[in-house]
TIMAR-411043 format. One record per residue (C-alpha): residue in one letter; z, y, x; residue number from 1. Coordinates in steps of 0.5 Angstrom, whole numbers, plus 2048, in hexadecimal, padded with zeros to 3 digits. Layout:
BEGIN
+----+-----+-------+------+-----+
| aa |  up | north | east |   i |
+----+-----+-------+------+-----+
|  a |   Z |     Y |    X | NUM |
...
+----+-----+-------+------+-----+
This chain:
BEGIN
+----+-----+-------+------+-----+
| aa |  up | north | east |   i |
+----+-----+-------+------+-----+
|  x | 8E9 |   810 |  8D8 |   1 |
|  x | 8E8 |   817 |  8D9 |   2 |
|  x | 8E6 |   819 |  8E0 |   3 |
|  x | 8E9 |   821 |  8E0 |   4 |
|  x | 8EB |   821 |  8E7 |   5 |
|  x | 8E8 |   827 |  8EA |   6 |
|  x | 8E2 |   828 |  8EF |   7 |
|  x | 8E2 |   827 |  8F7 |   8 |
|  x | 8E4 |   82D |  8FB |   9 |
|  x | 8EB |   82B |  8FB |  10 |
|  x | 8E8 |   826 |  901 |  11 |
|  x | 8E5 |   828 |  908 |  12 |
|  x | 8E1 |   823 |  908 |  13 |
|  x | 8DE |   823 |  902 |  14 |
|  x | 8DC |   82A |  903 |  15 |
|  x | 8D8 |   82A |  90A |  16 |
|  x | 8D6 |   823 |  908 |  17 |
|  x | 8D2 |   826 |  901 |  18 |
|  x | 8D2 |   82E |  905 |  19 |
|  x | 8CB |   831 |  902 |  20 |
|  x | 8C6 |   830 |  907 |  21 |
|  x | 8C4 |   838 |  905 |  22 |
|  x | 8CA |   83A |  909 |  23 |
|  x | 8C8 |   836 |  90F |  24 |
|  x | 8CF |   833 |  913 |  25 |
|  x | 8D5 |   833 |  910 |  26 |
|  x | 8DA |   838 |  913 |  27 |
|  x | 8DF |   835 |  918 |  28 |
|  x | 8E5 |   838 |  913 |  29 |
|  x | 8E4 |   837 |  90C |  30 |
|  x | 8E9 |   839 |  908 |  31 |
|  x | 8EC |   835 |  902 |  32 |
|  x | 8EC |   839 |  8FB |  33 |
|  x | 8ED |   833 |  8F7 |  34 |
|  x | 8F1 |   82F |  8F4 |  35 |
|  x | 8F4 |   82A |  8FA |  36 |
|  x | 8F3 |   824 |  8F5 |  37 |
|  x | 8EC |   826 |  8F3 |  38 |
|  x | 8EA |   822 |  8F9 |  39 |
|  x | 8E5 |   81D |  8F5 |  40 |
|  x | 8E7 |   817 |  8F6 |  41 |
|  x | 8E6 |   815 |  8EE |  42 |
|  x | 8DE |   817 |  8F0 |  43 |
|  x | 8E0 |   811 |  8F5 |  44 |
|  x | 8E2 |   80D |  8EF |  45 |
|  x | 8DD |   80E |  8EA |  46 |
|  x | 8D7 |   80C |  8EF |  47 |
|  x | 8DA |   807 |  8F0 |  48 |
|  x | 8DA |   805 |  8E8 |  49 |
|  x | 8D2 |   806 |  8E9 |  50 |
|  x | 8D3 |   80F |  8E7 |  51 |
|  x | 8CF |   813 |  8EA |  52 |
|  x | 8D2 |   819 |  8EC |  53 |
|  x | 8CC |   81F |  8EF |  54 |
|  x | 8CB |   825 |  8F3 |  55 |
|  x | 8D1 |   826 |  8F6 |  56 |
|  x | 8CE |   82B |  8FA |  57 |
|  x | 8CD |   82F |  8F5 |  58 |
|  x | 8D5 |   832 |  8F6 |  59 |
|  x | 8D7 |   83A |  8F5 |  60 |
|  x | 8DC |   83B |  8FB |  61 |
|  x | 8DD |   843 |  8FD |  62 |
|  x | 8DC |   847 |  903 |  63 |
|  x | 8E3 |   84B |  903 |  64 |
|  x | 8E8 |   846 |  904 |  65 |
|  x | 8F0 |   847 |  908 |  66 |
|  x | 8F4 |   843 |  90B |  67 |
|  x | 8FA |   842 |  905 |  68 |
|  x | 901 |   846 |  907 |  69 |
|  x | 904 |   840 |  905 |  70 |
|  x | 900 |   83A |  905 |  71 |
|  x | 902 |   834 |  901 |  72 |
|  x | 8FD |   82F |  903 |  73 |
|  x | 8F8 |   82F |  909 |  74 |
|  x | 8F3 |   834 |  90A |  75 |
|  x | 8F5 |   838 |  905 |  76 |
|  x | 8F2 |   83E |  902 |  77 |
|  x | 8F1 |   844 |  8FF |  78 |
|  x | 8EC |   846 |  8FB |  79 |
|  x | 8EB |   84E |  8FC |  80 |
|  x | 8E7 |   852 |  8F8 |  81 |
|  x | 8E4 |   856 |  8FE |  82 |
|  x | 8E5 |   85F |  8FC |  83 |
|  x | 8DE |   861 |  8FB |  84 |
|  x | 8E0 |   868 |  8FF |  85 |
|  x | 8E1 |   863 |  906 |  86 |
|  x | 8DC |   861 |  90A |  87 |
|  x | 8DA |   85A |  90C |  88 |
|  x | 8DA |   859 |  913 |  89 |
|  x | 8D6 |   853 |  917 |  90 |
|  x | 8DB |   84F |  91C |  91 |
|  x | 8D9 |   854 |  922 |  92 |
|  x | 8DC |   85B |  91D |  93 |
|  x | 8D5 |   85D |  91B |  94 |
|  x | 8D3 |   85E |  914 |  95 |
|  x | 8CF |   85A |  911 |  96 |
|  x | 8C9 |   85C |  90F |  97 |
|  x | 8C3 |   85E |  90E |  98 |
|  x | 8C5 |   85C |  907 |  99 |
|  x | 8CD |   85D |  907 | 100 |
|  x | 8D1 |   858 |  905 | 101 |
|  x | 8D4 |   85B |  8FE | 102 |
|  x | 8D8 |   856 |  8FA | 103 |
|  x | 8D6 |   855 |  8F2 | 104 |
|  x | 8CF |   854 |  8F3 | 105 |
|  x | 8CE |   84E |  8F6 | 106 |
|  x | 8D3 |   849 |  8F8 | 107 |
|  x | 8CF |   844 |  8FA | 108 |
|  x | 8CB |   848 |  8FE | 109 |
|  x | 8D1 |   84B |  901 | 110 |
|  x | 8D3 |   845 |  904 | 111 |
|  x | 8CC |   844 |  907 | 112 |
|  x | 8CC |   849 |  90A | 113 |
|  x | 8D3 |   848 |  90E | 114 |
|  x | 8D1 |   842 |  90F | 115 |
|  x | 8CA |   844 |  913 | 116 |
|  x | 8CF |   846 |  918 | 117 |
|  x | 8D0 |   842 |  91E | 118 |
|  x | 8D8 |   843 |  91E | 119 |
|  x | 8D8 |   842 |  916 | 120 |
|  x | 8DE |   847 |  913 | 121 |
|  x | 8DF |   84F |  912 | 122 |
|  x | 8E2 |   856 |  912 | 123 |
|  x | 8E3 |   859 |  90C | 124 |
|  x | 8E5 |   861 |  90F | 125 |
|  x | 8E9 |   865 |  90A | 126 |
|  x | 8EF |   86A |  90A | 127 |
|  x | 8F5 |   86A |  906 | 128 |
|  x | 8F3 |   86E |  900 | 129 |
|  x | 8ED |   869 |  8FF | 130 |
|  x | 8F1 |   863 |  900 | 131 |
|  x | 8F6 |   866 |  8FA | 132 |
|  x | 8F0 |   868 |  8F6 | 133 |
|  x | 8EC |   862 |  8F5 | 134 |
|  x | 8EF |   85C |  8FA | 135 |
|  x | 8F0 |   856 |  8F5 | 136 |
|  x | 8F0 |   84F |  8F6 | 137 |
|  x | 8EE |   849 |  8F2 | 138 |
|  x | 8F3 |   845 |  8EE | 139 |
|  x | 8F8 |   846 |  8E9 | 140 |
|  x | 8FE |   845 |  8EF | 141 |
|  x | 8FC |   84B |  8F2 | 142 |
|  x | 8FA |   84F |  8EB | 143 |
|  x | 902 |   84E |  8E8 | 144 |
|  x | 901 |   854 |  8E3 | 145 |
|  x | 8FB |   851 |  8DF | 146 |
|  x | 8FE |   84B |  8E0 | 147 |
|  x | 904 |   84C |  8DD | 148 |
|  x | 900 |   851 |  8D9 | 149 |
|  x | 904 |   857 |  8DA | 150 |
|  x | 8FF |   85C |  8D8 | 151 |
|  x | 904 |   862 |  8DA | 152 |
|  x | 905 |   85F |  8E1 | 153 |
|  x | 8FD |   85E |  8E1 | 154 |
|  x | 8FB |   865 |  8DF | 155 |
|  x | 900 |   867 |  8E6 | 156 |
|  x | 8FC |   863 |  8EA | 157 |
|  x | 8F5 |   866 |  8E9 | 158 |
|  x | 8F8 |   86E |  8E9 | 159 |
|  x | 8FC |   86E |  8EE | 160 |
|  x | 8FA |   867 |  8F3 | 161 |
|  x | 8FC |   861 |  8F3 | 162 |
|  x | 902 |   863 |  8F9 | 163 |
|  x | 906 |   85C |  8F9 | 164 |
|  x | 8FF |   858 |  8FA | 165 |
|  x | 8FD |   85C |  8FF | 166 |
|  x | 904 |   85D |  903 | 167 |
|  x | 905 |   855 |  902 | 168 |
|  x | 8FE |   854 |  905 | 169 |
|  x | 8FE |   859 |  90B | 170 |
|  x | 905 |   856 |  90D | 171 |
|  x | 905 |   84E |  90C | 172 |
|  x | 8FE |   84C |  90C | 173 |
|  x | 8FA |   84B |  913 | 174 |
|  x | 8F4 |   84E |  912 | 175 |
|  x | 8F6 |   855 |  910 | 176 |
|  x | 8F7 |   859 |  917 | 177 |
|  x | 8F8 |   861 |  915 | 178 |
|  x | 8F6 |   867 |  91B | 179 |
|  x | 8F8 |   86F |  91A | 180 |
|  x | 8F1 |   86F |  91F | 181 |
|  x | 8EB |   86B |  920 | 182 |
|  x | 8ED |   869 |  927 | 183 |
|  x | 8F3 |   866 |  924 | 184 |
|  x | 8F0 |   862 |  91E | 185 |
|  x | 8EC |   85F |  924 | 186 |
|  x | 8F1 |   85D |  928 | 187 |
|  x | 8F5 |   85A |  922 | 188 |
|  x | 8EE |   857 |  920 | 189 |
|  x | 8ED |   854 |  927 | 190 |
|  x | 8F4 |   851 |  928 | 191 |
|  x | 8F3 |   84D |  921 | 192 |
|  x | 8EF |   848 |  927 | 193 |
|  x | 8E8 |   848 |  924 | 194 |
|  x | 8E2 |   844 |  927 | 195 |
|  x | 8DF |   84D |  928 | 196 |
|  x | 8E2 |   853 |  929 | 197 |
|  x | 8E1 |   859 |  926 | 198 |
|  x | 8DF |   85F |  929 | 199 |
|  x | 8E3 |   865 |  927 | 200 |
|  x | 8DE |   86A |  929 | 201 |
|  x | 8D9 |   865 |  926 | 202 |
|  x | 8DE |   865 |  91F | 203 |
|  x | 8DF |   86D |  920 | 204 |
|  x | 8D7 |   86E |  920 | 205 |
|  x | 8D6 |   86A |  91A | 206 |
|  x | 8DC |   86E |  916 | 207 |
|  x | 8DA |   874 |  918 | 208 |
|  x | 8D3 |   873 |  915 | 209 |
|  x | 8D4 |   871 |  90F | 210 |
|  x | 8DA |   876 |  90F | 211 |
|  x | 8D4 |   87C |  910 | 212 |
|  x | 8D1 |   879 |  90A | 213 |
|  x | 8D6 |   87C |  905 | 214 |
|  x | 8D4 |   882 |  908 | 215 |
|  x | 8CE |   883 |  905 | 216 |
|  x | 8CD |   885 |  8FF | 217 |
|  x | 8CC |   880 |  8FA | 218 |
|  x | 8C4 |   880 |  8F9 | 219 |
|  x | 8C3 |   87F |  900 | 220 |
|  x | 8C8 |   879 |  902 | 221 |
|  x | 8C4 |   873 |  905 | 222 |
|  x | 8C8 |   86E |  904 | 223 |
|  x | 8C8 |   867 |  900 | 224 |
|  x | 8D0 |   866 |  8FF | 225 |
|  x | 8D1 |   86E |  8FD | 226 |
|  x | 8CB |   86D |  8F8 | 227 |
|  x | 8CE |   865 |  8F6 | 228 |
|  x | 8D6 |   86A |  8F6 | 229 |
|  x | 8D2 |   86F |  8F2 | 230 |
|  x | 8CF |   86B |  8EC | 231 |
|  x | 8D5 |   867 |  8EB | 232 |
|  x | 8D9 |   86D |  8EA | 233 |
|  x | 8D5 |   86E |  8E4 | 234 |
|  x | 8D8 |   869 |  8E0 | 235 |
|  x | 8E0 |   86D |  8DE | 236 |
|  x | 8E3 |   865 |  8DF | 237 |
|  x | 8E1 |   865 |  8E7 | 238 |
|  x | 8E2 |   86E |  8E7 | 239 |
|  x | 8EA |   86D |  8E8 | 240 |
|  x | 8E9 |   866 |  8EC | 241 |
|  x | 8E4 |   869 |  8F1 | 242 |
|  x | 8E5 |   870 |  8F6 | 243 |
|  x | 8E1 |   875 |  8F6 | 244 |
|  x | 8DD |   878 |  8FC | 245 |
|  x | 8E3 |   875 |  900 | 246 |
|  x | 8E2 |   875 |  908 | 247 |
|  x | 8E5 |   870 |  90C | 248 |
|  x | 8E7 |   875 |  911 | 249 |
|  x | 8EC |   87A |  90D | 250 |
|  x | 8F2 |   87D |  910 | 251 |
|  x | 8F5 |   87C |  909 | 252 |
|  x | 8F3 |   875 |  908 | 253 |
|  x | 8F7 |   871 |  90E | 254 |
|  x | 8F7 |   86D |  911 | 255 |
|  x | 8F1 |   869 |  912 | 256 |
|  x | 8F1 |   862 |  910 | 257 |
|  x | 8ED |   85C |  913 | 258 |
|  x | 8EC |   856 |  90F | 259 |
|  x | 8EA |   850 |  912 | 260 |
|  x | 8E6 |   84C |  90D | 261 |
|  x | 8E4 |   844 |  90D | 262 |
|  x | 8E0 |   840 |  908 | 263 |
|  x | 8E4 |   83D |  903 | 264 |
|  x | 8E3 |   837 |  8FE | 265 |
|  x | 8E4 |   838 |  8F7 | 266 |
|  x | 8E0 |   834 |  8F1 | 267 |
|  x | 8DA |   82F |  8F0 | 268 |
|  x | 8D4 |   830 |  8EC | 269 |
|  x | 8D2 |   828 |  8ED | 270 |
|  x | 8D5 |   822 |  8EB | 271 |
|  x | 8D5 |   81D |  8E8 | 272 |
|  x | 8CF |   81C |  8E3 | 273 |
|  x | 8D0 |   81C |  8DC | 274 |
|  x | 8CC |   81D |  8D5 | 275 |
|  x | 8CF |   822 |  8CF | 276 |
|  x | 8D5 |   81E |  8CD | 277 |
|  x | 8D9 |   81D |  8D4 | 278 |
|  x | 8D6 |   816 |  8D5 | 279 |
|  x | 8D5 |   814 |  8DD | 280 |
|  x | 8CE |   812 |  8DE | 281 |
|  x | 8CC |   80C |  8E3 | 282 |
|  x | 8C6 |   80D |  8E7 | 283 |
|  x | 8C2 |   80A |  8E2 | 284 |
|  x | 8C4 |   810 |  8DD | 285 |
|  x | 8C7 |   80C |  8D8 | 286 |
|  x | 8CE |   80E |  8D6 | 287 |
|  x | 8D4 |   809 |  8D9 | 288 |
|  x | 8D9 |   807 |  8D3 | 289 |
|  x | 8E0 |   809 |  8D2 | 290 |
|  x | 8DF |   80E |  8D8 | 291 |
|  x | 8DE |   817 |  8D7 | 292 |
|  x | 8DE |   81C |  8DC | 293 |
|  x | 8E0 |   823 |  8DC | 294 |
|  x | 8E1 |   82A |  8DE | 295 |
|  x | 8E0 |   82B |  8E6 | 296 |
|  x | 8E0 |   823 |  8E7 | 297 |
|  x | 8D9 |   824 |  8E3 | 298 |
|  x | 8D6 |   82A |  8E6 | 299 |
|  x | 8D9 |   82E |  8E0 | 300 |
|  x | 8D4 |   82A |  8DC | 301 |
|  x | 8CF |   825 |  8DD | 302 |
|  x | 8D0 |   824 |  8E4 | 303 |
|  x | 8CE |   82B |  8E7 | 304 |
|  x | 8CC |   82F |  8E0 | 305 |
|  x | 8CC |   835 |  8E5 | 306 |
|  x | 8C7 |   833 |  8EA | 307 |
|  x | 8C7 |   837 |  8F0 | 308 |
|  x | 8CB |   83D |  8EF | 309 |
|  x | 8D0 |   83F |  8E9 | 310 |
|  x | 8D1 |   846 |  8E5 | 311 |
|  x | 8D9 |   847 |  8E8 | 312 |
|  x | 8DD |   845 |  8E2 | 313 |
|  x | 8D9 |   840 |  8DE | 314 |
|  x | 8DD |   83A |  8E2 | 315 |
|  x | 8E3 |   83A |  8DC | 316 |
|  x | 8DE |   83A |  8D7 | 317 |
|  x | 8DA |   833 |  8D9 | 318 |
|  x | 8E1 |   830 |  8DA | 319 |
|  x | 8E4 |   832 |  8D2 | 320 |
|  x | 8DD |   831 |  8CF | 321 |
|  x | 8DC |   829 |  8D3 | 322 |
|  x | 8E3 |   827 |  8D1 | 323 |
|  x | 8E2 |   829 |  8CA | 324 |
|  x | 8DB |   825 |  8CA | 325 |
|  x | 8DF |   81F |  8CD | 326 |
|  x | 8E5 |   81F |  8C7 | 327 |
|  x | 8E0 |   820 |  8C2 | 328 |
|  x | 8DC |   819 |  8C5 | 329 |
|  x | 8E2 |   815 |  8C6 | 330 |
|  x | 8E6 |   818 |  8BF | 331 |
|  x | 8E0 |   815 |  8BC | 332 |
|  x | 8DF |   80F |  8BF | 333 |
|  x | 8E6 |   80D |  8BD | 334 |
|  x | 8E5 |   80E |  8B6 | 335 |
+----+-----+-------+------+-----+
């Protein structure tokens, strides 16, 4: 038997009871960014045969989470990649800082930070021409041209914005509001019934100082996430994807957007234990007959090969590499 059934973080309450103690106390909203059936009821199961299953601690959620236009099971959400040229904003409308929050580094970290928050969500603050430059969301569903594999549709895309993703978002999805003016995106944004307010003239001040800074020549530009916006765009692939030199409050680029964001649940690094061939092993080490573990189950290998943290995109590679070990230890138990 091949236990192949995906991580945790489909279930609420497998999340909070095994939530990273770095990150403090779970948020009141996480967001579900899993499979509804990755809910570890197998893990159950195997504990229960005497497997040992650790670190389920060690879980890789994302700070940037939405509410899904159109949910499909409770608490669903949408992962997004948050636009390098908006600014992430605390609960109350101020940046964060001193260090800004800038997606691409340090997911981990990003959902520490919002979590030191007593009210644990955000503010991504971006305009239009940001949004259709480099707002993009995780998962095949919301990505349709490289799924489908439609290069030309692809190409579009990243030359002239992502306009179907965008619209569909702003219309239908609860925690995008849009302002001609700051005064306005606040009081969409307070009308969202928060736990906080957010203070327009509050917002306006923090714009309006990272603004100032794209008024600087380039040497003289102290600020963290324009240096981060500036080193990426070295690499050609991020070039097209990334603004250059963007101000938030530009006539030419409205209107404003607000994004409020929530945890969200995604992928399990612990899981249940095993040796290199797939085979569960009980609490004393020794592995259990007839019984194999793969992919996420695992801990995309060995019960948690990624310990605390992951490199994004190395997930797909433990799954493929762990079933391929199990087929060959099951294929030759057989012959």
């Amino acid at each position: 038997m091949v236990v192949a059934s995906g991580g945790i973080n489909g279930c609420d309450q497998k999340v909070r009871n095994h939530w990273q103690p770095a990150w403090g106390q779970s948020p009141e909203v996480i967001l579900n960014g899993s499979h509804q059936f990755a809910d570890g009821l197998l893990h159950d199961a195997v504990t229960q045969v005497g497997g040992n299953v650790t670190h389920l601690e060690k879980m890789w959620d994302y700070a940037a989470g939405v509410h899904h236009p159109r949910p499909r099971k409770p608490r669903h959400g949408l992962s997004l990649v948050p636009p390098k040229s908006a600014l992430w904003m605390t609960a109350q409308g101020t940046r964060f800082g001193p260090e800004p929050l800038v997606s691409g580094y340090d997911t981990w970290e990003l959902v520490r930070r919002v979590c030191e928050q007593e009210q644990k969500y955000s503010w991504a603050i971006l305009n239009r021409k940001i949004a259709l430059k480099e707002l993009a969301i995780s998962g095949a569903e919301s990505n349709p041209s490289v799924r489908d594999k439609k290069k030309l549709k692809f190409l579009k895309t990243i030359l002239f914005g992502n306009r179907e993703l965008v619209d569909d978002m702003v219309e239908n999805c609860v925690d995008f509001v849009t302002g001609s003016t700051v005064e306005e995106l606040a009081e969409k944004m307070n009308a969202l019934e928060n736990p906080v307010k957010v203070e327009a003239e509050t917002l306006l001040r923090e714009i309006s100082a990272y603004d100032a800074q794209l008024d600087r020549p380039v040497k003289y530009r102290n600020d963290e996430q324009l240096r981060r916006i500036a080193h990426l765009r070295q690499y050609r692939g991020d070039r097209v994807r990334i603004a250059k030199d963007q101000k938030i409050l530009d006539p030419k680029a409205m209107p404003l957007i607000a994004i409020r964001q929530f945890i969200i649940s995604r992928k399990s690094l612990g899981g249940i234990q095993t040796n290199l061939d797939g085979q569960v092993l009980g609490e004393e080490g020794y592995p259990i007959d007839g019984l194999f573990a793969v992919g996420e189950a695992a801990g995309f290998g060995g019960g948690g090969v990624h310990g605390q943290r992951a490199l994004e995109g190395t997930f797909l590679g433990g799954c493929v590499l762990t079933a391929r070990y199990a087929a060959q230890k099951i294929a030759g138990d057989l012959v």
